[in-house]
MIMARMI-532944 format. One record per residue (C-alpha): residue number from 1; x, y, z. Coordinates in steps of 0.001 Angstrom, whole numbers, padded with zeros to 6 digits. Layout:
    nr         u         v         w
   NUM         X         Y         Z
...
% end
This chain:
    nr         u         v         w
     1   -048073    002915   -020051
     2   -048938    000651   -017200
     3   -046388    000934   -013774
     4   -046149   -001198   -010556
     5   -046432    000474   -007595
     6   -044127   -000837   -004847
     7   -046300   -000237   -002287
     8   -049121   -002990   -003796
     9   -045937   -005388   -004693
    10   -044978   -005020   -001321
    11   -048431   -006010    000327
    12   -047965   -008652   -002398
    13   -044753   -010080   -001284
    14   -046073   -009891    002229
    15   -049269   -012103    001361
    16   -046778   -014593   -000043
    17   -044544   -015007    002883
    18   -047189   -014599    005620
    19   -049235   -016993    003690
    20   -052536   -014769    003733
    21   -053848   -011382    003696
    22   -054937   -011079    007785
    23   -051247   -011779    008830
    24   -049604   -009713    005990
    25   -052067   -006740    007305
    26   -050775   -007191    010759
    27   -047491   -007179    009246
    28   -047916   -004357    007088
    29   -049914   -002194    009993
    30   -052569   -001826    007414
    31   -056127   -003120    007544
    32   -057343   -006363    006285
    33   -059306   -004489    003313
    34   -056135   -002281    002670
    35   -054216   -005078    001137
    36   -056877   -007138   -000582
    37   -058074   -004182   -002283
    38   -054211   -003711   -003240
    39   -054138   -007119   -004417
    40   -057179   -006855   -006595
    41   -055544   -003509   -008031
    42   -052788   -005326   -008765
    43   -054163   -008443   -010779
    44   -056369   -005998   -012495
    45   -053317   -003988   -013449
    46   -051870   -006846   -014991
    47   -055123   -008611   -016411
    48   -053773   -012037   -014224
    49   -054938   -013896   -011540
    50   -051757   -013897   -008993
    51   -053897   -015666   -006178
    52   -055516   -019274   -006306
    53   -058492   -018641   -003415
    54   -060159   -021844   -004114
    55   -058779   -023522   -001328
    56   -058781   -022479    002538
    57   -055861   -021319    002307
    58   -054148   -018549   -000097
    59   -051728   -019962   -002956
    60   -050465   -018262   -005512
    61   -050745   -019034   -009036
    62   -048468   -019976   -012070
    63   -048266   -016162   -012781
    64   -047993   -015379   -009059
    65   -045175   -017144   -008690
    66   -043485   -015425   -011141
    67   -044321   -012640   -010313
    68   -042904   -012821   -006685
    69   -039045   -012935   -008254
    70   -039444   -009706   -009719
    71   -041458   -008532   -006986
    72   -039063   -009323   -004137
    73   -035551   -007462   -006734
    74   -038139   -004312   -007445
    75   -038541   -003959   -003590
    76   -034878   -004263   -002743
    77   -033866   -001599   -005530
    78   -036048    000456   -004563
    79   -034824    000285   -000764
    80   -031449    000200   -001914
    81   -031899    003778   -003575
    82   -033881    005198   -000986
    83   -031071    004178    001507
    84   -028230    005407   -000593
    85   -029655    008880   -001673
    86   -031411    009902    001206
    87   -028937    008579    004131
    88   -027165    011574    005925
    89   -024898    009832    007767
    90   -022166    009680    005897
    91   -020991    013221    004132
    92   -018141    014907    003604
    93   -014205    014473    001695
    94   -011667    011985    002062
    95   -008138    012655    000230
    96   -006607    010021   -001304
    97   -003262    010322   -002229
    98   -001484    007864   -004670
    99    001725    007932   -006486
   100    001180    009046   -010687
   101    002575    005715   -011717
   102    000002    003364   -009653
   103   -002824    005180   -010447
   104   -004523    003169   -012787
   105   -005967    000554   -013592
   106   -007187   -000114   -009845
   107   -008147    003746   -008258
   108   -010965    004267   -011013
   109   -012219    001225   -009883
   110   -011941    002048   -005850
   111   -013165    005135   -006839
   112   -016795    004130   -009032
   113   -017050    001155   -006275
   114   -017258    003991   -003324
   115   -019149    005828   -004957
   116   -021924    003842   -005263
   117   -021546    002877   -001290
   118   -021212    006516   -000224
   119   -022645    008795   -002965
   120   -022655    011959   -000383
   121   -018608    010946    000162
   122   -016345    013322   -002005
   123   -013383    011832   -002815
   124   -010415    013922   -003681
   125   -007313    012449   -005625
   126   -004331    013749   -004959
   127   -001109    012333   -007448
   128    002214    013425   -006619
   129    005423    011095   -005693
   130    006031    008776   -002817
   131    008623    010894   -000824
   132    005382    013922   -001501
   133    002612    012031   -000405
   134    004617    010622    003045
   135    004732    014603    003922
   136    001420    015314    003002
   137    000228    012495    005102
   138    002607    013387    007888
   139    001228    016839    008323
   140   -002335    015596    007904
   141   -002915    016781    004569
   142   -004269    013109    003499
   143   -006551    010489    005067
   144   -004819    007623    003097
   145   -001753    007895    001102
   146   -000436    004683   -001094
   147    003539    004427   -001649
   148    005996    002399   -004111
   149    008708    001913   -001452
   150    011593   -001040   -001582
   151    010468   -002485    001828
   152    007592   -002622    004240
   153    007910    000881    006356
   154    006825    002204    010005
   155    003411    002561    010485
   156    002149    001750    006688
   157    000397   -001845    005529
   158    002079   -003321    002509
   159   -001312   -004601    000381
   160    000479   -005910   -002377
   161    004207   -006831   -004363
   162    004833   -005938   -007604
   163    007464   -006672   -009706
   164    009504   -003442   -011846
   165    009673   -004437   -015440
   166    010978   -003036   -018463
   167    008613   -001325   -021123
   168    008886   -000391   -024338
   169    006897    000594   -027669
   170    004509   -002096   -028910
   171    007177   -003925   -031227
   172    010054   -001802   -030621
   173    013528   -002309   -030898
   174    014543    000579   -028510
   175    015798   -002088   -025642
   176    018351   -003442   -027989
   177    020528   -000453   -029054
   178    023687    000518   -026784
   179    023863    002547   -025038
   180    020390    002093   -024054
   181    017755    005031   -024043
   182    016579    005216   -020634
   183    013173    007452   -020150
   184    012426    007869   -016270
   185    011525    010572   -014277
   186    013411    012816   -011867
   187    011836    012398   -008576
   188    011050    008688   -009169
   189    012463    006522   -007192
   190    012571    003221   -009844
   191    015139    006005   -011173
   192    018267    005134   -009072
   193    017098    001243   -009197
   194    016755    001018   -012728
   195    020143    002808   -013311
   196    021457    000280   -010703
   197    020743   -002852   -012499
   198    022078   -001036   -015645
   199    025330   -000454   -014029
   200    025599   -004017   -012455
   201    024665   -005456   -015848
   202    027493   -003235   -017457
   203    025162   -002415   -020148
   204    025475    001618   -021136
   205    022856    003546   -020772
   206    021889    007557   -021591
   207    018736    009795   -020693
   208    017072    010156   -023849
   209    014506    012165   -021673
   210    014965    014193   -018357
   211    011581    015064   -017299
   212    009201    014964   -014070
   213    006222    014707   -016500
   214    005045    011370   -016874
   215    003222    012053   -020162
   216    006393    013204   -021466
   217    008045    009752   -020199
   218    004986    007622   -022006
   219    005018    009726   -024962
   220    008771    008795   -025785
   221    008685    005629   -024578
   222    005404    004638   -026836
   223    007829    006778   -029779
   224    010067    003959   -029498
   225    012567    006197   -028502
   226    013380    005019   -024996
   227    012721    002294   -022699
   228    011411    002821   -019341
   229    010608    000653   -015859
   230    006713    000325   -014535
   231    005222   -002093   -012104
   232    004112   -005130   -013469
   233    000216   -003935   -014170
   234    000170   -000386   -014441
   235    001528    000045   -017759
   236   -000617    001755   -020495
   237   -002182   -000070   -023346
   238    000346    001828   -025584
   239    003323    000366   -023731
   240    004295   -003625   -023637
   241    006439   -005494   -021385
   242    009843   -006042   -022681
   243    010496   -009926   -023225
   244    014585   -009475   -023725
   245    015782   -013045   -022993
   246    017936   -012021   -020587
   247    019490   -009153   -022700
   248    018406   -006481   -019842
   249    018668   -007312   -016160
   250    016215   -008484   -013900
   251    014567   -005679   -011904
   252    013785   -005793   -007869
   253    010267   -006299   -006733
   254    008698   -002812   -005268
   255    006174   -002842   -002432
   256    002866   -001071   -002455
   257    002321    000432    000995
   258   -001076    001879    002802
   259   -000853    004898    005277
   260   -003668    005551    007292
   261   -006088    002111    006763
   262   -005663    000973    010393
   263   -008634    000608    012589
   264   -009922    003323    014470
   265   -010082    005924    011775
   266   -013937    006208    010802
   267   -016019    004120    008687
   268   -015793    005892    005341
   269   -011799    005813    005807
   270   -011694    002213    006502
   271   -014273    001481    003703
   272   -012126    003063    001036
   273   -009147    001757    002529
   274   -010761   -002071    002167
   275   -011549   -001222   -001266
   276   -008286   -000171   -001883
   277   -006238   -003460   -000265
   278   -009085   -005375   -002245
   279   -008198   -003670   -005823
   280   -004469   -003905   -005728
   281   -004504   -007255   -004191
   282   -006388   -008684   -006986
   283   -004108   -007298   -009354
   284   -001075   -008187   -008147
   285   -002720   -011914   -008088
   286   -003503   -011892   -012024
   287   -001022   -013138   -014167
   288   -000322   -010359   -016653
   289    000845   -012055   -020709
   290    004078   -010483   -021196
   291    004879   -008820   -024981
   292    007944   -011493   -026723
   293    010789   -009203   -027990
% end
């Protein structure tokens, strides 16, 4: 098996953008002889001829030219990893806290994404509720902390709006009986919002689940035994949004607030908090198709 070495494709590149070998020596620091022997490695290497030397100056060839576009990604790749892997700059743990029900789709995302900028970053996920993660934050126990909160608070950065909507089982009929099986947690607070709306609606309503577990919540909901209330976007793919036709109320519009992404806080905090404002932004921007009941 035959492999490029980057050094050569480098002295290669170099010829090409210097337009001969004296200047990319000086550029290189290497010796005139250093890089034309390179060169000849090279097209031997690859049985081509990447140079035309029949004029006065160097050109390159059909070949070379191609060559030179999968020269110049090679070399960046290879920089790229170098940089990444062997950088020391940046090590250590950030905490993220974020609320169960907001977790997905848009942390694993943050998460792979910084990653890949700051492989020698450990990031550690904390889920818990709102009213949790504000204490935990408050006595320094997170760097960043995202809430679901009814309005824009002290000291956090609302990054996006999302609207609560009804879910249900994928073609279930649990929204229409009365009184209405209602599945939401204890601590959460869509719990006293949803119940709320009910109430104003004068539909009835019972808890066909009391539970702080919100696989026990999705598990009964996806049963078609309840109904429940998500943000607009975080549902699971087991769940749809309910499509009633005005049969269940309209449900307020909950804010997704940022604690701790001001300026001033380090670069690794601020980089995961940009990733973060980026991710949820772009989801509460897409249109999500809504499940007809």
């Amino acid at each position: 098996m035959r492999n490029l070495d980057i050094t050569t494709l480098r002295s290669f590149v170099a010829v090409a953008d210097q337009g001969g070998v004296t200047r990319a020596a000086g550029f290189l620091h290497l010796t005139q002889s250093a890089v034309s022997m390179q060169l000849k490695r090279l097209e031997e290497l690859l049985g081509l001829e990447l140079l035309d030397r029949s004029g006065r100056t160097i050109a390159l060839t059909a070949s070379g030219e191609q060559l030179l576009a999968y020269a110049r990604r090679m070399i960046a790749l290879n920089d790229e990893v170098i940089s990444k892997l062997t950088d020391q700059a940046f090590e250590g743990e950030v905490v993220l806290g974020v609320p169960h029900d907001i977790v997905y789709p848009a942390i694993p995302r943050v998460l792979k994404r910084f990653n890949a900028d700051f492989p020698r970053v450990k990031v550690q996920l904390f889920s818990s509720f709102s009213m949790q993660l504000k204490e935990m934050y408050r006595k320094g126990e997170c760097d960043l902390i995202l809430t679901t909160e009814s309005n824009a608070a002290e000291g956090a950065e609302t990054i996006a709006e999302l609207p609560l909507r009804w879910v249900g089982a994928p073609g279930g009929s649990a929204w229409r009986k009365r009184p209405i099986p209602l599945a939401e947690g204890r601590r959460c607070l869509f719990r006293p919002k949803v119940i709320s709306a009910l109430d104003g609606a004068d539909i009835p309503w019972e808890l066909a689940v009391d539970s702080e577990d919100d696989r026990t919540i999705e598990a009964t909901v996806s049963a078609d035994l309840a109904v429940s209330a998500m943000l607009e976007g975080t549902e699971a793919a087991h769940l749809e949004l309910i499509e009633s036709g005005g049969a269940l109320p309209d449900l307020p519009v909950q804010m997704i607030n940022l604690y701790g992404g001001d300026s001033g806080r380090g670069e690794i905090i601020e980089a995961l908090a940009a990733l973060v404002r980026q991710n949820f932004r772009i989801m509460a921007g897409t249109p999500l198709k809504a499940v007809a009941g």
